[in-house]
LODOSE-76135 format. One line per field, with one value per residue (C-alpha): residue number from 1; x, y, z. Coordinates in steps of 0.1 Angstrom, whole numbers, m for minus. Layout:
BEGIN
num c(NUM,...)
x c(X,...)
y c(Y,...)
z c(Z,...)
This chain:
BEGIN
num c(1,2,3,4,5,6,7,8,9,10,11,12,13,14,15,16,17,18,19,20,21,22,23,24,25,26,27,28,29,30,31,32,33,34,35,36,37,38,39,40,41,42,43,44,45,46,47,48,49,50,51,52,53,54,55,56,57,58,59,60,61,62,63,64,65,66,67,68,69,70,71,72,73,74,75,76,77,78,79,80,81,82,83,84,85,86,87,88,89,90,91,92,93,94,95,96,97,98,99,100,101,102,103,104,105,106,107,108,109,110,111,112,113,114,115,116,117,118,119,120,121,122,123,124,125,126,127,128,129,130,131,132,133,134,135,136,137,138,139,140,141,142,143,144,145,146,147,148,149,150,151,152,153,154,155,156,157,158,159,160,161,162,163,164,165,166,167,168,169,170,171,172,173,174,175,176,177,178,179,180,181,182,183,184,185,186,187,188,189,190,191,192,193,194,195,196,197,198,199,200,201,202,203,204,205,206,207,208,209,210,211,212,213,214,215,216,217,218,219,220,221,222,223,224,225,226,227,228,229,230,231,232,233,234,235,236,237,238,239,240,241,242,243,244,245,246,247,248,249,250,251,252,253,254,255,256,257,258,259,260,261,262,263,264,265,266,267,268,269,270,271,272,273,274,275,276,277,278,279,280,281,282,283,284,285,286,287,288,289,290,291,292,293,294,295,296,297,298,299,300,301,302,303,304,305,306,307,308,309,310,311,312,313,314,315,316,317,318,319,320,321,322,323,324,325,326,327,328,329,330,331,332,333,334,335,336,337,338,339,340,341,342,343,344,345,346,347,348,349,350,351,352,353,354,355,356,357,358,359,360,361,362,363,364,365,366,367,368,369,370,371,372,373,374,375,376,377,378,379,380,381,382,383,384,385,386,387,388,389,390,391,392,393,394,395,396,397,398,399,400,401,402,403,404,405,406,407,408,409,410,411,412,413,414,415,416,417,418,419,420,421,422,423,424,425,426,427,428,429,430,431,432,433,434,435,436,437,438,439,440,441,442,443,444,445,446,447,448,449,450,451,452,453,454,455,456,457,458,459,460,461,462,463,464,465,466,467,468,469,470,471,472,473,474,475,476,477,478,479,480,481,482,483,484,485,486,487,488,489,490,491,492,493,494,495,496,497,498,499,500,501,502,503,504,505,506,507,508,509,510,511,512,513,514,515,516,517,518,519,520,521,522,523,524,525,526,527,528,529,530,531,532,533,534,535,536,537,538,539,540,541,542,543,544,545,546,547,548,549,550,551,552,553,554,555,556,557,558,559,560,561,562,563,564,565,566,567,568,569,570,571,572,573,574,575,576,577,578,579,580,581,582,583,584,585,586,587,588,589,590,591,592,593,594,595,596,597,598,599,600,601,602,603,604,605,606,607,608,609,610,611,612,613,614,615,616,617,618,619,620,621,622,623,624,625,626,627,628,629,630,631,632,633,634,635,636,637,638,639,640,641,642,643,644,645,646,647,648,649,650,651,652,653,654,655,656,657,658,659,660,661,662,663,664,665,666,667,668,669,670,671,672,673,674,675,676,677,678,679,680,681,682,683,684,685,686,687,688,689,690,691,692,693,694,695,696,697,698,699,700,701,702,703,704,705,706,707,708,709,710,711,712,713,714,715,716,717,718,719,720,721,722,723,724,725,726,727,728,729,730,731,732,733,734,735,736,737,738)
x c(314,323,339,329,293,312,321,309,333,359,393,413,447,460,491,507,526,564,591,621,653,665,668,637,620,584,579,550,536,496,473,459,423,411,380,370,400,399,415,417,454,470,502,476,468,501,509,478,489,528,513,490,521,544,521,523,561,570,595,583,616,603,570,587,608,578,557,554,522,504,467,452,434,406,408,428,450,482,506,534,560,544,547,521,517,516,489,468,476,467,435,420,421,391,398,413,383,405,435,448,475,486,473,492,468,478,475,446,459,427,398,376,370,355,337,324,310,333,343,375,355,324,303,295,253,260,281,289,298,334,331,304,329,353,378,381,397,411,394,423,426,441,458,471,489,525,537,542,568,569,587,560,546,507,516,532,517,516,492,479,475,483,480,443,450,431,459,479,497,535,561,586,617,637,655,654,622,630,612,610,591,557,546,512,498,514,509,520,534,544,557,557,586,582,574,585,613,652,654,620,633,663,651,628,630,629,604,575,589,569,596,563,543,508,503,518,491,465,467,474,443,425,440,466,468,466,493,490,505,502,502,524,541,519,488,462,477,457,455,459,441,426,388,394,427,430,422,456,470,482,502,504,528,524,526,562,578,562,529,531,505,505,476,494,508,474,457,486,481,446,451,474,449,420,445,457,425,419,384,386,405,415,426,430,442,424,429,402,384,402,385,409,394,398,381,347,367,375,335,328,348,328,358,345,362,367,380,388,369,397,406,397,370,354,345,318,322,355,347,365,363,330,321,287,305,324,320,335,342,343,360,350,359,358,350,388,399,434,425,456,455,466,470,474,489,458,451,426,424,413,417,431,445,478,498,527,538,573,572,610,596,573,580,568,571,552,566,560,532,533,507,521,489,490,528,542,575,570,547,569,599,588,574,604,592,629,619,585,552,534,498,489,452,439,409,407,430,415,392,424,446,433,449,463,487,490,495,532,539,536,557,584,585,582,609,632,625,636,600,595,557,531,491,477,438,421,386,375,397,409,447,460,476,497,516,534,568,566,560,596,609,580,554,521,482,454,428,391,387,368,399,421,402,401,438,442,421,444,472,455,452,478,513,534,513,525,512,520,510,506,510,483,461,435,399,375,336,302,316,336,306,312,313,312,324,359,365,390,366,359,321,300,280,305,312,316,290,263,234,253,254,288,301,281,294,319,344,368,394,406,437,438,466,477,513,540,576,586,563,526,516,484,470,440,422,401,430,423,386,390,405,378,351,374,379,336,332,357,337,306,313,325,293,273,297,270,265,273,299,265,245,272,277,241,235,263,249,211,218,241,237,225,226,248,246,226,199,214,217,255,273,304,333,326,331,309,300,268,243,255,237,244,268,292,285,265,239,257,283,289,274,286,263,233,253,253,214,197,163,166,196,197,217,228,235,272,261,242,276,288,265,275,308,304,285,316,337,312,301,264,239,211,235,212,186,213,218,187,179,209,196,218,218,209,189,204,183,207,180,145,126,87,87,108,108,128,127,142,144,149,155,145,172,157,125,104,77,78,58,79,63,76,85,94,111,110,135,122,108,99,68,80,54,57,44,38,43,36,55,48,72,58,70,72,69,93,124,125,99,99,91,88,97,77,95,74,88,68,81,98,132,170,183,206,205,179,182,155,151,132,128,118,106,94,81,104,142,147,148,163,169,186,196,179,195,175,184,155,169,152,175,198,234,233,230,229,224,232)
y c(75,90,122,140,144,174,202,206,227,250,239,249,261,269,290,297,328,321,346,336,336,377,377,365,385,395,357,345,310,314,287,283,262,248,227,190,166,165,131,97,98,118,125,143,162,172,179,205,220,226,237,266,279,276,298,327,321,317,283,250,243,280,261,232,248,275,245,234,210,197,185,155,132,155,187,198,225,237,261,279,306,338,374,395,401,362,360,382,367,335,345,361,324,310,278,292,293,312,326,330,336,309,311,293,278,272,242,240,228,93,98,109,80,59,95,93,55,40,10,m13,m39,m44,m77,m96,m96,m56,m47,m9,8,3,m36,m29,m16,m41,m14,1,m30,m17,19,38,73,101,126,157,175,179,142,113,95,64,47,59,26,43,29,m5,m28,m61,m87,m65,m82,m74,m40,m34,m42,m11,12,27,53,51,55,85,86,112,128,102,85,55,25,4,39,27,m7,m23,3,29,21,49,88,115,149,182,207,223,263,259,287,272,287,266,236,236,238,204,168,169,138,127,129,150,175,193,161,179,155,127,137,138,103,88,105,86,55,45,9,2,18,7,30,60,95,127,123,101,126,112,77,50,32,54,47,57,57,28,15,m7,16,19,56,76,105,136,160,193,217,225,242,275,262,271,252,260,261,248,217,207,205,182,162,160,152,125,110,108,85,68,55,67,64,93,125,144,184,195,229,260,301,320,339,313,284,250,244,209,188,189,169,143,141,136,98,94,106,117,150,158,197,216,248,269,282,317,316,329,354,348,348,330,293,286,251,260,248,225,193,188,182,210,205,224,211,205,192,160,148,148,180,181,200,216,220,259,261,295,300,304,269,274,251,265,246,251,237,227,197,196,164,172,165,178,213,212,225,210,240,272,300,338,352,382,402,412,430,420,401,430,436,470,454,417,443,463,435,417,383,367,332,342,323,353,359,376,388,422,415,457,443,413,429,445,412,379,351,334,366,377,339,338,370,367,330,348,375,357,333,356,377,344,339,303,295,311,313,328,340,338,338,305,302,259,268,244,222,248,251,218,222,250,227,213,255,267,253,273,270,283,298,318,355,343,320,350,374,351,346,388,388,367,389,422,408,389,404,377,361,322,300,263,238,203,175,176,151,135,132,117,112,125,150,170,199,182,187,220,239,250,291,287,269,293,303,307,325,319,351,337,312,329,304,275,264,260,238,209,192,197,166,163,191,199,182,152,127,110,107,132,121,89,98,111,145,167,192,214,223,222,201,175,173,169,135,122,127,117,83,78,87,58,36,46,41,6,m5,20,11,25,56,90,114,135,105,98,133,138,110,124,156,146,124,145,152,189,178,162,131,151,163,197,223,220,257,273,288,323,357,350,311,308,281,267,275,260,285,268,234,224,201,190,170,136,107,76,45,66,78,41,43,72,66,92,110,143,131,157,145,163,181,201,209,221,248,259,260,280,305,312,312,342,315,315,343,335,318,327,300,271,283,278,248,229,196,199,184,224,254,288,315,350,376,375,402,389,352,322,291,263,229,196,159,131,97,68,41,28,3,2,5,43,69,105,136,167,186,222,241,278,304,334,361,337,320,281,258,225,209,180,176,140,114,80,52,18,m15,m10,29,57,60,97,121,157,187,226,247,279,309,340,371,379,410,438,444,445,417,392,351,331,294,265,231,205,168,140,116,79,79,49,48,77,113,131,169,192,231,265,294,327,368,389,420,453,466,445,442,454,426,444,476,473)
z c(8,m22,m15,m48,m32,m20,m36,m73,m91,m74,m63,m30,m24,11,12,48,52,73,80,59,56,55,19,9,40,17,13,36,42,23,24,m9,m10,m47,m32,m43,m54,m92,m95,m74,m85,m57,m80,m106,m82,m68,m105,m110,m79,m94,m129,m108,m86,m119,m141,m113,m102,m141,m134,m122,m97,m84,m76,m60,m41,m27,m21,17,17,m10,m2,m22,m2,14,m10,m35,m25,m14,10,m3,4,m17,m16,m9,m50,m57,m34,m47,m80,m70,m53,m89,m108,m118,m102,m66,m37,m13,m4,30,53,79,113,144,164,203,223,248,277,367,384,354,334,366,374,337,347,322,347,336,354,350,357,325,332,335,306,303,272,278,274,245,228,235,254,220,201,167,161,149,168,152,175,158,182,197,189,212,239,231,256,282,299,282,248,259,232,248,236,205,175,141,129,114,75,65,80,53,75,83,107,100,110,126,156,186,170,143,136,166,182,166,177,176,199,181,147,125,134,111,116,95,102,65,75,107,114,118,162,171,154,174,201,197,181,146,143,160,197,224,238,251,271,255,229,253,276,252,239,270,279,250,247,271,285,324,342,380,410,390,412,411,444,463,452,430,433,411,381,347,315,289,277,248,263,233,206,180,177,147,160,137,150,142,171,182,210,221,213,178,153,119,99,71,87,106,72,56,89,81,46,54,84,56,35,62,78,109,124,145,146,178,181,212,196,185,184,194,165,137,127,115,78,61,90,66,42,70,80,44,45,78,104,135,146,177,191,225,228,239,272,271,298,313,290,270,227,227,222,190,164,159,127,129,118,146,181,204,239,271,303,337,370,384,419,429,454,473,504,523,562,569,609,628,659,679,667,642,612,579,548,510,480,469,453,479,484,490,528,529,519,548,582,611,630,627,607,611,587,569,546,518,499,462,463,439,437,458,487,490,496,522,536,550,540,542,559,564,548,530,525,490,497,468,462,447,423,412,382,372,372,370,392,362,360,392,407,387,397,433,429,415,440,470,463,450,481,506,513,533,518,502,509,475,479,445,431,419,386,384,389,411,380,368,400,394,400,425,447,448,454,481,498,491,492,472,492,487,499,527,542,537,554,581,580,579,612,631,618,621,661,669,680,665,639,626,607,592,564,560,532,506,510,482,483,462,459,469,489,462,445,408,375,371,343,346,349,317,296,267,263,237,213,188,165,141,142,161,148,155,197,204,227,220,255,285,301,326,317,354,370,348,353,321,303,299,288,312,341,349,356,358,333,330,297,273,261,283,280,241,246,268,241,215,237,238,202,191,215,201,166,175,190,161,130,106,124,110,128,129,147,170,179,186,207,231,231,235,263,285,320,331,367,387,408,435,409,416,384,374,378,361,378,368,384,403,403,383,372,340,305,267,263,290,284,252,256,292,311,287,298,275,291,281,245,235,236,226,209,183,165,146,116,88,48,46,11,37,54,20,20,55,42,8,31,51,22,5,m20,m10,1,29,53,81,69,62,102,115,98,96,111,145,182,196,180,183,173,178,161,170,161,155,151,134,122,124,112,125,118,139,130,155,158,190,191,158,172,199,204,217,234,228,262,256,287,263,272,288,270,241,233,215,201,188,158,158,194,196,173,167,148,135,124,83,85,79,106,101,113,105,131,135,164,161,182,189,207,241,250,222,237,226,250,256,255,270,272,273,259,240,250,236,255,254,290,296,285,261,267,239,249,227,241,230,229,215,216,208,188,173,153,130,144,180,208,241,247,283)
């Protein structure tokens, strides 16, 4: 694809503003974005980008030396130390889009892939899309992220061929990481420590080297080989892999310790990706309220992008990466639970989680319980807990502090206090994960408010209250309520993007077992249900090559499940649990054997995408419209007053010959016609059929979201069903009065 389809005339310089050193403290790090690439000769390029910074700085080693990334394979742009003044300066030429100050983005943080139906084996006569795709043979996988352990058993390379001849990435060098770290699994990793202050960079590898485990985690997630035996200490035990096990890597490292991700340095890593040939890129980072520009440059040369969502659920309006080009993704359980036996002294048997494994930890004999309210400081004092296991039951308190605050706090207390165990009652909020380690200090159990209230009875009663755990055990199957959409997943509408549906799908993101430094441990996010739709998007573009990052997007989210294997409504851990709607999960949980085979795709031409993007830019008036009708996988409609219009076109890439039937479940309130609402395709006749959804208000209010649907159906193999989401409004600017 020839990139210059893009942009038509304005260039783009990022500048990214940095503390410096104390005597040049009014220096920040400013992204500075130009637009299209001028030349095909990176070094012209480079060269504009120095004359630019030279005519407002007034020397050309000034430029050099203020430069920190220079963009010139996706856009043309820059980022640079400036003050305040420069910017401004910078931000008034003719050729300069933008001008903005860097962002740090944060990291969103082996059961799934055989929950996902993505079998290693799989009889020849039954082929899944796994072995369609050839386990991911050759698709290159860009991870951008917190770098890579190489020596973890994940990445071993044995019997790859030759690296694919179109990669043109590298290996770079550094701190604990030199050549013989990349091999023919991973075949090229960079890392950008330009901007990054002096204290963070101590305190990690200056190369490519995960000091973290996130990225390690991430790509092992994607593309690691089979590991056999894999648990974390006998729990979970299995074989770890990744969804396209033979798929190459790129690693990109530009998160660093802290969590810290540069705007500047994720769009140099994305710059460099595009030249080095990557097939599909993988961000498993995000801050809520900023979007990650650049990525619209990767779609352009056909990249598939894939982001996390963000874990700031399970409030609603925080889903970030929400541009319409890429696919963003919510996380969700899997049908994996570690249930915990708690038994009382009057021999009843109630049952929580936990990851204790640590069978020293764990008395055999019963232990004194005590009720220590909320575990505060105050209440685990007076409490006498010394060699006691404590109960921490407030639920008054709950609103106030949410159990991923008060959860450490009470840790902390309790075993600083001599405590001997810990029962912890929470609502549902998937934070079982982030207790590894603990495990190896306390023994403790997560438990509902019902449990604990049960537990409080027998201590309210009983004159010398005890109680006593036992070994986590693991249990997988039918019997475990999944997926369901994890409490932290972030929710849409997006603010920023209100007509655009955002996610566009949810994965396994909840205690995932996959890679981290020499040994294997589990992590929750929407970190770790990025990967898993990165891994299917590789495999579908191996079986699709000619499909469009828009085609293969849509078929994922066209075809995903709303149910699960029951035929029972999928629900969100909320406060309280709810049935799930678009804004939890997109078009549903991802379904790849059905992805492989949709029957009709929503595909987009990317000059359309360009419009999108002048409009948030302030380059283009009636951004509503380019909304409405960009040709997506969902329809969000966030102000109805009267009635609107949309328009949508589907192209069949199924049977020639088809005929589809529209099937409209209409959200309620709202009035949705179809038009045409039957479709027919023939041998010789046009793939692409053209359709309006006509939405009419029913009642006059000012109210929230409602949700419905529209299918497409063959009556056979193909059902094609994209999410609606509409708010009726009467006046401009005011959701919900409520």
């Amino acid at each position: 694809m020839d990139f210059r389809t893009g942009f038509c005339c304005a260039l783009l310089l990022v500048v990214t503003l940095l503390p410096l050193s104390a005597n040049a403290s009014s220096s920040k790090l400013y992204i500075v974005y130009m637009g299209e690439k001028k030349h095909d000769d990176p070094s012209v390029v480079t060269a504009s980008h120095h004359d630019v910074l030279t005519s407002v700085l007034g020397s050309k080693d000034e430029a050099l030396k203020s430069i920190v990334y220079s963009y010139k394979h996706g856009f043309s742009g820059f980022s640079a130390m400036l003050t305040k003044s420069q910017a401004e300066t910078l931000a008034n030429f003719p050729e300069v889009v933008t001008v903005k100050p860097n962002t740090f983005h944060k990291l969103h943080t082996t059961r799934s892939w055989d929950f996902l139906g993505l079998d290693y084996y799989q009889p020849p006569q039954q082929p899944g899309l796994l072995q369609k795709a050839n386990y991911g043979q050759d698709v290159i996988i860009g991870v951008i992220d917190s770098g890579i352990w190489p020596e973890s058993p994940s990445f071993a390379d044995n019997g790859y061929g030759p690296v694919p001849a179109r990669w043109k990435g590298k290996c770079q060098t550094g701190q604990e990481f030199n050549e013989t770290s990349c091999n023919k699994k991973i075949i090229g990793a960079r890392w950008y420590g330009r901007g990054i202050d002096a204290e963070v960079l101590k305190s990690d590898y200056k190369s490519p080297r995960d000091i973290d485990g996130h990225g390690t985690h991430v790509a092992s997630t994607i593309a690691g080989v089979e590991v056999r035996g894999v648990s974390y200490g006998g729990i979970g035990t299995g074989v770890a892999r990744g969804g396209a096990p033979h798929a190459r890597l790129g690693i990109y490292k530009v998160c660093w310790v802290g969590g810290s991700c540069p705007d500047a340095a994720i769009l140099a890593a994305i710059d460099n990706a595009i030249h080095d040939g990557v097939d599909v890129l993988s961000l498993s980072v995000g801050l809520a309220g900023h979007e990650i520009p650049g990525t619209l440059h990767a779609v352009q040369r056909g990249i598939s992008v894939v982001f996390a969502g963000g874990n700031d659920g399970p409030v609603p309006q925080t889903v970030t990466n929400a541009v319409p080009w890429v696919t963003t993704v919510a996380a969700s359980t899997i049908d994996r639970a570690f249930p915990t036996l708690i038994s009382l002294g009057n021999k009843e048997k109630l049952v929580g989680q936990s990851l204790m494994y640590n069978a020293s930890l764990i008395s055999t004999d019963f232990k004194d319980l005590v009720y220590a309210g909320s575990c505060d400081a105050e209440s685990v004092a007076s409490g006498n807990v010394t060699g006691k296991i404590v109960l921490c039951y407030a639920p008054a308190d709950a609103k106030e502090t949410p159990p991923r605050v008060a959860l450490p706090n009470a840790i902390n207390h309790t075993v600083e206090a001599g405590a001997k165990g810990l029962i912890f009652a929470q609502y549902t909020f998937n934070l079982l994960d982030s207790l590894a380690g603990f495990e190896r200090t306390i023994p403790y159990v997560l438990v509902d408010f019902e449990i604990a209230q049960r537990i409080i009875s027998y201590w309210n009663f009983e004159r010398s209250p005890v109680v006593k755990f036992s070994p986590t055990v693991t249990v997988v199957g039918d019997g475990v309520l999944s997926p369901r959409v994890a409490s932290f997943s972030s929710r849409g509408p997006s603010p920023s993007f209100p007509g655009i549906l955002k996610p566009d799908i949810t994965a396994p993101g909840v205690s995932i077992l996959a890679a981290e430094g020499g040994s294997y441990v589990f992590k929750s996010g929407t970190s770790m249900a990025c990967p898993h739709v990165s891994a299917i998007t590789a495999l579908i573009k191996l079986v699709h090559p000619d499909w469009s990052p828009a085609m293969i997007k849509s078929a994922i989210v066209t075809t995903a499940s709303v149910t699960d294997r029951f035929g029972m409504p999928i629900q969100a851990d909320s406060v309280p649990r709810k049935l799930a709607d678009p804004f939890d999960f997109g078009g549903g949980h991802i379904n790849p054997d059905r992805a492989v085979d949709p029957g009709l795709v929503y595909d987009v031409d990317t000059k359309e995408y360009n419009k999108f993007f002048n409009c948030t830019i302030g380059l283009l008036d009636g951004c509503e419209s380019y909304q409405l009708n960009l040709n997506l996988p969902s329809i969000a409609v966030p102000d109805l007053k009267n009635q609107v219009i949309v328009r949508r076109t589907i192209t069949n890439i199924g049977p020639m010959e088809a005929t589809y039937q529209a099937v409209v479940e209409a959200p309620a309130g709202v009035a949705v016609s179809v038009e045409p609402s039957v479709i027919s395709f023939t041998a010789g006749g046009s793939r692409s059929m053209t359709f309006t959804l006509t939405f009419t208000t029913k009642q006059r209010v000012q109210g929230g979201y409602t949700f419905g649907s529209l299918t497409w159906s063959d009556q056979n193999a193909h059902s094609v069903k994209i999410p609606i989401g509409v708010r009726t409004v009467i006046q401009d600017f005011i959701a919900d009065t409520s």
